[in-house]
ZAPATI-971604 format. One line per 4 residues: number of its first residue (from 0); for each residue x, z, y of N, C-alpha, C. Coordinates in pm, 1 decimal, padded with zeros to 6 digits. Each point is the difference from the previous one (the first is absolute). Last residue first. Example, Ala and Ser with C-alpha at 12.3 -4.5 7.8 and 13.67 -1.06 7.14 Angstrom:
<atoms>
1 = 01285.0 00708.0 -00225.0 00082.0 00006.0 00119.0 -00077.0 00073.0 00109.0 | 00029.0 -00007.0 -00572.0 -00089.0 00000.0 00119.0 00090.0 00000.0 00120.0 $
</atoms>
This chain:
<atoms>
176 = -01357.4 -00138.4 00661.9 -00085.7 00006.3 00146.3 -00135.6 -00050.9 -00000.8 | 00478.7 00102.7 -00281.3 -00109.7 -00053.7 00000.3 -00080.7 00027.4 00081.8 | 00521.7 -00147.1 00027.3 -00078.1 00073.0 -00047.4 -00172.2 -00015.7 -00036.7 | 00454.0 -00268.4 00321.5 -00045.0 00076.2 -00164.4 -00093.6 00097.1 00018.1 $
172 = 00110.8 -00437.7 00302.6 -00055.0 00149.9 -00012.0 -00006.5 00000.7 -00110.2 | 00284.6 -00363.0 00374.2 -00108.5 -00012.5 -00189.0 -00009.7 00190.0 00068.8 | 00137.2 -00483.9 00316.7 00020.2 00170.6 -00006.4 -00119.1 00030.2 -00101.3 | 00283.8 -00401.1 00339.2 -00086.9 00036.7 -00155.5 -00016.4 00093.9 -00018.2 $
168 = 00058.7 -00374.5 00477.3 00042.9 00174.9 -00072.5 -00072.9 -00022.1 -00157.7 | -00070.6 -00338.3 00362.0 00132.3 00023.6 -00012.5 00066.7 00127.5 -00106.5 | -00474.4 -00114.6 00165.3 00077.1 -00079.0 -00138.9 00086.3 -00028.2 -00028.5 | -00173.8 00312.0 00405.8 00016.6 00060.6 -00187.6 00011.9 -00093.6 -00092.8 $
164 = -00043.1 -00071.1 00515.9 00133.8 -00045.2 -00089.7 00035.6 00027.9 -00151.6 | -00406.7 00280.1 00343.0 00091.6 -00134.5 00045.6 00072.9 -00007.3 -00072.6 | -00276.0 00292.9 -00341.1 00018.9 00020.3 00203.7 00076.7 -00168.6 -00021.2 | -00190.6 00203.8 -00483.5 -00037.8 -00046.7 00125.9 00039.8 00047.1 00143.8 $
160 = 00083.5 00046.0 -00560.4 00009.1 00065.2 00118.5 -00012.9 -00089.4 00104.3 | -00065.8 00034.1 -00568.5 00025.9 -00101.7 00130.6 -00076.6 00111.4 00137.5 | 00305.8 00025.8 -00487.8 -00128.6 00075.4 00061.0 -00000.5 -00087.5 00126.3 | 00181.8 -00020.2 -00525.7 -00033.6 00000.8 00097.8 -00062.7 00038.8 00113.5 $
156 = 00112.3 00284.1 -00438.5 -00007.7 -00170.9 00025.5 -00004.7 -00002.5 00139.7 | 00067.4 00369.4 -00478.2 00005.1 -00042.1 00150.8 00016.5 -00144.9 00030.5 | -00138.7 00456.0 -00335.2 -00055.6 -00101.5 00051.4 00082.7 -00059.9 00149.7 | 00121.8 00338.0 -00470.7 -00048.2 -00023.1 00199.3 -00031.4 -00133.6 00005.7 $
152 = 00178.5 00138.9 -00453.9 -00151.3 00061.1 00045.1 -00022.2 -00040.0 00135.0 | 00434.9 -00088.2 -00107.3 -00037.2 00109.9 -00063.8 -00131.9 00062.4 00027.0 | 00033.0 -00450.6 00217.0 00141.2 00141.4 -00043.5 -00042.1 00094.4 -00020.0 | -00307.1 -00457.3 00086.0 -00007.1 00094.6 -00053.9 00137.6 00094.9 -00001.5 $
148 = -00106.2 -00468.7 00045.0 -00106.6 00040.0 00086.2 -00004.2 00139.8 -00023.0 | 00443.3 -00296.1 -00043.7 -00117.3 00056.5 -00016.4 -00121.8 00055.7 00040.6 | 00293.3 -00432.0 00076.8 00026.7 00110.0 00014.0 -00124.5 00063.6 -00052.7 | 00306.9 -00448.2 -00156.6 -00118.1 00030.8 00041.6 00007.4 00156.2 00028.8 $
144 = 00393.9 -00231.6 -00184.4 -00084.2 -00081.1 00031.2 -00092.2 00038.8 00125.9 | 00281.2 00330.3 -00179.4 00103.7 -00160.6 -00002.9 -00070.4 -00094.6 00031.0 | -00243.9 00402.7 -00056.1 00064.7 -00027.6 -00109.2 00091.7 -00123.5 00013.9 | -00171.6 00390.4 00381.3 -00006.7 -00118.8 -00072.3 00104.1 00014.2 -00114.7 $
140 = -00055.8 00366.3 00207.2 -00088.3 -00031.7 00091.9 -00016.3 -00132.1 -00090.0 | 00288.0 00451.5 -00160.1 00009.4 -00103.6 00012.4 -00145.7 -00091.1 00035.3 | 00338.2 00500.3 00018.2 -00153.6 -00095.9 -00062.0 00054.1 -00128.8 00000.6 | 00339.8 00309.5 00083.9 -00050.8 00080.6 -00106.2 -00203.6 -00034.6 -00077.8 $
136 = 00360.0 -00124.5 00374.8 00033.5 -00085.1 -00130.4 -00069.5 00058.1 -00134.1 | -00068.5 00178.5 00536.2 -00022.2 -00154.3 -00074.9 00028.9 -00046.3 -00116.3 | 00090.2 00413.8 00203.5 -00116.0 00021.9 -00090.5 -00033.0 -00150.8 -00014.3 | 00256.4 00161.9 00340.1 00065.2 00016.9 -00078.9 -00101.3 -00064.3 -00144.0 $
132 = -00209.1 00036.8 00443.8 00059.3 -00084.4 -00054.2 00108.1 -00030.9 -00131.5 | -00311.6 00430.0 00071.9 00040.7 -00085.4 00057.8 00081.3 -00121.2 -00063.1 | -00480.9 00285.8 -00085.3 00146.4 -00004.6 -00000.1 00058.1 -00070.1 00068.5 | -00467.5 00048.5 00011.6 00050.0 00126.8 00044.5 00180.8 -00029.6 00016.3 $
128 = -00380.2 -00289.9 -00151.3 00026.3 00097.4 -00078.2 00080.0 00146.5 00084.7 | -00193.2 -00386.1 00177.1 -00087.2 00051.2 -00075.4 00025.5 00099.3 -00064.2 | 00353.8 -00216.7 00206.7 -00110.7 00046.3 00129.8 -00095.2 00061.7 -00112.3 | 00265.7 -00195.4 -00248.5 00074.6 00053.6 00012.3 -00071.4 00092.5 00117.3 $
124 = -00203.8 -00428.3 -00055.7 00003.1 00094.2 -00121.4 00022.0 00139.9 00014.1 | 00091.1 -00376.9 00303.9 -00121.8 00072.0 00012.8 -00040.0 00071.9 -00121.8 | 00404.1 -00218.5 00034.8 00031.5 00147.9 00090.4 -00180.1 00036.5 00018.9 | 00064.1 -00353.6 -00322.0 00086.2 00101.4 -00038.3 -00013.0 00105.9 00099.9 $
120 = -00190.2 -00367.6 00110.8 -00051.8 00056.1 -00123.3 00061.6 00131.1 -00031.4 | 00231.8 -00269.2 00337.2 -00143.3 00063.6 00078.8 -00066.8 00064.5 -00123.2 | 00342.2 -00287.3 -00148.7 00052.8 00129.9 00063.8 -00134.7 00120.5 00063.1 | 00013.9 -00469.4 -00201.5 -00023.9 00116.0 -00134.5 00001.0 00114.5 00091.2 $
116 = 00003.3 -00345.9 00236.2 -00161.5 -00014.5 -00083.5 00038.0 00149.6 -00041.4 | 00369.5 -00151.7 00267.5 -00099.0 00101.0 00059.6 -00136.7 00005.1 -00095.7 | 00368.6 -00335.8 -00160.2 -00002.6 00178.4 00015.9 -00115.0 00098.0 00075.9 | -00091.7 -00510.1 -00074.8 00034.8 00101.3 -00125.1 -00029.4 00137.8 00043.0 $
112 = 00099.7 -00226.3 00320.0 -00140.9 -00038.1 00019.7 -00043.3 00093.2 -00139.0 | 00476.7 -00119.0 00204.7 00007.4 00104.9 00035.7 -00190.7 00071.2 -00041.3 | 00272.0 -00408.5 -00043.8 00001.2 00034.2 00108.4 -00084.0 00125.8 00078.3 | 00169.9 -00188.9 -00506.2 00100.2 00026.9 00101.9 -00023.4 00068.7 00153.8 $
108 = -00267.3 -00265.0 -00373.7 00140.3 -00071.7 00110.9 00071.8 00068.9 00081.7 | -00250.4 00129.8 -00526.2 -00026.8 -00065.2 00129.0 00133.0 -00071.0 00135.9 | -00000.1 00284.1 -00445.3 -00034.1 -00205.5 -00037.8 -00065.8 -00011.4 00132.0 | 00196.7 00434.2 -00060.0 00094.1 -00117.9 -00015.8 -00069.6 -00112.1 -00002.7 $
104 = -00252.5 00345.9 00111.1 00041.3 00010.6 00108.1 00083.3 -00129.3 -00083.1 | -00201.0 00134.8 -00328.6 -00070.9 -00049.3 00050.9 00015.7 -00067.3 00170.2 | 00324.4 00308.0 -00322.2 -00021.3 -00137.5 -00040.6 -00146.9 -00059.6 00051.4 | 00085.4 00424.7 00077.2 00081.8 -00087.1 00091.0 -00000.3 -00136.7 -00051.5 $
100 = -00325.2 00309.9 -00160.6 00001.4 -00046.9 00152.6 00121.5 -00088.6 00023.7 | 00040.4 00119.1 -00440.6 -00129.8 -00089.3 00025.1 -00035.4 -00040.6 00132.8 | 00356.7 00361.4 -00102.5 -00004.8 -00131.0 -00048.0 -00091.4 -00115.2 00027.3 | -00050.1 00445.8 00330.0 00027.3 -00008.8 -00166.8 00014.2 -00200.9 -00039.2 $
96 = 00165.0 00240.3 00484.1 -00109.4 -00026.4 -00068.4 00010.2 -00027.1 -00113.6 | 00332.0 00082.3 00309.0 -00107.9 00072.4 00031.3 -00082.1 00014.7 -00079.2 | 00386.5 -00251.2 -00019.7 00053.5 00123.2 00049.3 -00117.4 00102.6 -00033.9 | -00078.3 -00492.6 00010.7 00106.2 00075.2 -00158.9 00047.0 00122.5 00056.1 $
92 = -00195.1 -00191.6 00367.4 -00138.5 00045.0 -00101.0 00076.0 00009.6 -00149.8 | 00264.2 -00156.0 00325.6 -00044.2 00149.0 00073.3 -00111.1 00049.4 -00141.0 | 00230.1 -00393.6 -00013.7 00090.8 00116.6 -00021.8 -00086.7 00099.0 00049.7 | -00218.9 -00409.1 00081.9 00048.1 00053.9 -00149.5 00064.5 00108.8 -00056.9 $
88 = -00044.3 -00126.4 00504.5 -00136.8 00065.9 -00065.8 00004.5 00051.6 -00128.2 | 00359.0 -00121.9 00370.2 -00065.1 -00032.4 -00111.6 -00076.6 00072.6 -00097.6 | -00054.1 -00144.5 00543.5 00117.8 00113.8 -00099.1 -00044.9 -00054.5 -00123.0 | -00017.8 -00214.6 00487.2 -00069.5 00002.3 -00117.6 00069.5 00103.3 -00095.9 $
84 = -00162.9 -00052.5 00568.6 00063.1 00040.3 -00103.7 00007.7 00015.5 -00151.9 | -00422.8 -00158.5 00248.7 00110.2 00057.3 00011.9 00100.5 00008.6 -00053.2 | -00412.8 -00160.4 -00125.3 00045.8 -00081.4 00080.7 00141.2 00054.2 00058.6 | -00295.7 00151.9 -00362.5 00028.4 -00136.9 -00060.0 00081.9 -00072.1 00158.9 $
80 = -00117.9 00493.4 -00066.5 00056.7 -00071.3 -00074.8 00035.5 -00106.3 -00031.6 | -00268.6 00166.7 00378.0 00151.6 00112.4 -00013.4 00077.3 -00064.5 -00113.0 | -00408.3 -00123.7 00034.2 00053.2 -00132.1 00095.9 00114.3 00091.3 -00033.7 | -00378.2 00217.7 -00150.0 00089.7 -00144.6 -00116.7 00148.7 -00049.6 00079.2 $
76 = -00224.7 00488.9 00117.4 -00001.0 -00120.1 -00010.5 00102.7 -00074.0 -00026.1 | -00284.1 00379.7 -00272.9 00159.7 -00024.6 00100.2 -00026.4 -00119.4 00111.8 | -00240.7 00464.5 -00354.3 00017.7 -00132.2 00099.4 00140.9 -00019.5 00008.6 | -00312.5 00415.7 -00257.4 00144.0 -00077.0 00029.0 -00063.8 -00132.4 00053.6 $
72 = -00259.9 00494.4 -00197.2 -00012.2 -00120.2 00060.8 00162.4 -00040.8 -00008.3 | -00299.9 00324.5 -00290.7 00073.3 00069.0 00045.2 00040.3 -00177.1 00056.2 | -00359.7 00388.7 -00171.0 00071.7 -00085.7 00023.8 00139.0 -00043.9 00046.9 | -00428.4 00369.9 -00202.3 00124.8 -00006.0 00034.2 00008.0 -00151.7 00012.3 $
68 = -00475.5 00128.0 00136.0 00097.7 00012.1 -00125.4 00128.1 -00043.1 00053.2 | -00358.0 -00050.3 00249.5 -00076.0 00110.9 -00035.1 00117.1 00068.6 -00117.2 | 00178.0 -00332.8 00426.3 -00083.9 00039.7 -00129.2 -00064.5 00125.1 -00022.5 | 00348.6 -00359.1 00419.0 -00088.0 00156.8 -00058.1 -00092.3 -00068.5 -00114.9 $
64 = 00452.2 -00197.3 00268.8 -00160.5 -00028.0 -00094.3 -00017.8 00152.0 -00054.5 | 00340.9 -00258.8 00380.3 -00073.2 00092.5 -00050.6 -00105.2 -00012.5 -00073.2 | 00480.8 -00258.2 00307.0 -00179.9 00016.2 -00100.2 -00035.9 00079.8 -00103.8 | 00329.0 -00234.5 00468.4 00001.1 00123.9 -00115.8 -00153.2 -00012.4 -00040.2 $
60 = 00372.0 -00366.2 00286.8 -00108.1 00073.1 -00082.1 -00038.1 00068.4 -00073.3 | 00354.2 -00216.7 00202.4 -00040.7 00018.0 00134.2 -00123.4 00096.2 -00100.7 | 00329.8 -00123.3 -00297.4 00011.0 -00023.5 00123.8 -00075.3 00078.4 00114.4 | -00119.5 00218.3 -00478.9 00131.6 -00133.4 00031.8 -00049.1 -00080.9 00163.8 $
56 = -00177.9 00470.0 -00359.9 00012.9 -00095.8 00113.7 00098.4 -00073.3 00023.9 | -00404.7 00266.0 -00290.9 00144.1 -00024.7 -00010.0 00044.7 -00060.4 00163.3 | -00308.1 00411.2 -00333.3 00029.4 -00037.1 00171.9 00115.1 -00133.1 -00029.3 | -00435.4 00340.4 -00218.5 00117.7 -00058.0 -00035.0 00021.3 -00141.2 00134.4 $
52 = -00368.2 00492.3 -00236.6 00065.8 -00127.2 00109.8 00148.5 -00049.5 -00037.0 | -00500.1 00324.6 -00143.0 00093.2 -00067.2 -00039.3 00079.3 -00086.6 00110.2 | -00441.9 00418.6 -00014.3 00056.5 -00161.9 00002.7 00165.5 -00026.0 00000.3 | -00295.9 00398.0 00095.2 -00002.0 00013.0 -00167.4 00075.2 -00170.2 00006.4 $
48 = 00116.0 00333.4 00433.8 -00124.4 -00099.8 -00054.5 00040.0 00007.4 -00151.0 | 00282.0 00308.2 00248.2 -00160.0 -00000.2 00068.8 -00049.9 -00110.1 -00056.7 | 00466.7 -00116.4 -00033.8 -00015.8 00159.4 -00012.3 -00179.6 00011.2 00125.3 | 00306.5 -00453.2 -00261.4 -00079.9 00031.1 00081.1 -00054.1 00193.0 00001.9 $
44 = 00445.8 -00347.6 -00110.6 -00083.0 00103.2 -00081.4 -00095.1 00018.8 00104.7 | 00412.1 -00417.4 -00127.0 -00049.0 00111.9 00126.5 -00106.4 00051.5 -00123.0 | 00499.9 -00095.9 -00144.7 -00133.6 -00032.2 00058.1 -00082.1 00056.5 00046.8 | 00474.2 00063.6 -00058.2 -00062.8 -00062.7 00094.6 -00141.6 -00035.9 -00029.8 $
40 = 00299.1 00273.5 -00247.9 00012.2 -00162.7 -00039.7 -00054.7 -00063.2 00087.3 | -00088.7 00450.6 00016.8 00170.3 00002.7 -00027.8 00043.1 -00126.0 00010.3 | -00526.7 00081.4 00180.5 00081.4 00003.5 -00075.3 00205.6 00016.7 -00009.0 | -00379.9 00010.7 00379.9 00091.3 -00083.0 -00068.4 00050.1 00036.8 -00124.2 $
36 = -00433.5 00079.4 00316.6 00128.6 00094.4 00043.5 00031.8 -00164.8 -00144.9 | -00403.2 00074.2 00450.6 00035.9 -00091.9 -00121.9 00124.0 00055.5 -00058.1 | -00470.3 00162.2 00186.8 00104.2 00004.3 00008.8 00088.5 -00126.3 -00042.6 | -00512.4 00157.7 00174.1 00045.4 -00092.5 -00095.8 00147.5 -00021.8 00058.6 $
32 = -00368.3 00155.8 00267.6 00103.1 00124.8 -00057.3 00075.8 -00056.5 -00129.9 | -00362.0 -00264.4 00246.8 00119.7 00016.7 00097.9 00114.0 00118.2 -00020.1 | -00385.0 -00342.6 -00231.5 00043.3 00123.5 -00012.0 00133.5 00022.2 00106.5 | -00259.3 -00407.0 -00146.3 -00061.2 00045.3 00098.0 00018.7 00190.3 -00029.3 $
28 = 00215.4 -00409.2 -00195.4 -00015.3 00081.7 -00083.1 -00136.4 00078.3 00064.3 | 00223.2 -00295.9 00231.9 -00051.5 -00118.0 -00150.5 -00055.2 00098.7 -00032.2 | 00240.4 00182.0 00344.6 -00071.1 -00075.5 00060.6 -00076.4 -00050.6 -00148.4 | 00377.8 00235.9 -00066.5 -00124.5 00082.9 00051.7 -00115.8 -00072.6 00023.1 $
24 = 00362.8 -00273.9 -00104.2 -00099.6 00077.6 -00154.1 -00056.3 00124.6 00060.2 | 00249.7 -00244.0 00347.5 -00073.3 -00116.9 -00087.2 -00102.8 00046.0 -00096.1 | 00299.0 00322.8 00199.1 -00076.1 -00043.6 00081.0 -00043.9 -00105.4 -00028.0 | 00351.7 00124.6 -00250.6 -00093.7 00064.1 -00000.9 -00085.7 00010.2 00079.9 $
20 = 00318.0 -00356.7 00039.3 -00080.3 00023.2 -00171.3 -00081.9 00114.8 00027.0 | 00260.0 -00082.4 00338.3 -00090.0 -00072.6 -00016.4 -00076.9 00009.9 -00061.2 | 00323.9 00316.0 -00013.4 -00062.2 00055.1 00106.6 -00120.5 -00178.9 -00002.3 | 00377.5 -00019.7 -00232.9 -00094.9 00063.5 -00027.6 -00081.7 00047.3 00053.6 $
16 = 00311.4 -00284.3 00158.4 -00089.9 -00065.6 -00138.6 -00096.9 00086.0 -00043.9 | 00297.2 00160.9 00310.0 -00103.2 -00080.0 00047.8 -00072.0 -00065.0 -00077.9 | 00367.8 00237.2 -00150.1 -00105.4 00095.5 00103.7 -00118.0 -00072.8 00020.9 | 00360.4 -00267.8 -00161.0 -00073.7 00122.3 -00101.9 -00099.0 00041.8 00032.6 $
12 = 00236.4 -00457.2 00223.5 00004.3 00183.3 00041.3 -00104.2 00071.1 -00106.3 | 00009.4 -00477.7 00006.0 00068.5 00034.4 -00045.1 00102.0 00142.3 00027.4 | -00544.1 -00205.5 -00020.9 00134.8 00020.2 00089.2 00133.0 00046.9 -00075.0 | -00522.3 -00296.1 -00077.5 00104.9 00050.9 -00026.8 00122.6 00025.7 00155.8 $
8 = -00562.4 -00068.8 -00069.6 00132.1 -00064.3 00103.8 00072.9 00124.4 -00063.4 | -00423.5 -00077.2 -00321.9 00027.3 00072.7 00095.8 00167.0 -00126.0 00099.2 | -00482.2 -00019.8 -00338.9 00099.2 -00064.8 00049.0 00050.8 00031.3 00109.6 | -00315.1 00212.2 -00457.5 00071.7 00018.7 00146.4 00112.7 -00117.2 00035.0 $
4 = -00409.1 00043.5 -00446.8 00130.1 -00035.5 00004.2 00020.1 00047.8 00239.1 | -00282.7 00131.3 -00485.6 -00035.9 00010.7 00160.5 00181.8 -00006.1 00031.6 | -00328.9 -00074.8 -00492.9 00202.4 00023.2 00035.4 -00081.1 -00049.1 00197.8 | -00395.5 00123.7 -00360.2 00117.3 -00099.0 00039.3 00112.0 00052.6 00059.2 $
0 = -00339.7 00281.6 -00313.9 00029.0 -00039.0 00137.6 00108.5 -00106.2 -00000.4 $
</atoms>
């Protein structure tokens, strides 16, 4: 089965995010007893279906991809990085990320296009896996150059998500599907 991606209206009230989300995947799922509970680490867990889910969201937009298999999604949008407020990216990803990532974030400009490549990899991993962010230095997504098509066996790449402005946004999926 393909990846059944949801383009939901993010809120920034909990309640309400969720209460979206699970009325999106009753509706997709055509099960109306389809729970959703959270993990310790936040991810989500579907209780009543055999299917898989994973939730990210940034600005105004939340997105959901259901599977037949574990996954696990991330986005951002770009514009949050390259137009706003600039932080420095370098320091953040020598904090965060293994040698190779950050030295890939260093030979760029800075504006922020680098970091979110490796970052979205990394937290859609970490989504796959269950763990949390802590757990970044303990892979690694690229070799300083080029990113893998592969961490530790997972599969993760791109994923193109379609609504108004989505060529503003990036957003990869690990796993296999």
């Amino acid at each position: 089965m393909a990846v059944t991606t949801l383009v939901l209206k993010n809120s920034k009230n909990r309640d309400e995010r969720h209460a979206t989300l699970l009325e999106a995947v009753r509706k997709q799922l055509d099960n109306p007893n389809v729970a959703i509970k959270y993990s310790n680490k936040g991810k989500p867990l579907l209780v009543g279906s055999n299917k898989h889910i994973s939730v990210t969201t940034t600005g105004d937009v939340m997105v959901c991809a259901i599977a037949d298999t574990n996954i696990g999604i991330d986005g951002e949008n770009l514009a949050r990085f390259t137009e706003q407020e600039q932080h420095d990216y370098v320091a953040i990803a020598e904090r965060f990320f293994t040698e190779e990532e950050a030295d890939y974030v260093r030979d760029g400009e800075n504006d922020g296009t680098r970091f979110i490549k490796v970052w979205i990899r990394k937290e859609a991993f970490c989504k796959f896996t269950g763990k949390g962010l802590v757990d970044f230095a303990n892979f690694s997504v690229n070799d300083g150059e080029r990113f893998y098509g592969k961490v530790n066996g997972v599969p993760i790449k791109k994923l193109n998500v379609t609504f108004p402005g989505s060529n503003e946004y990036l957003f990869v999926i690990a796993g296999d599907y």
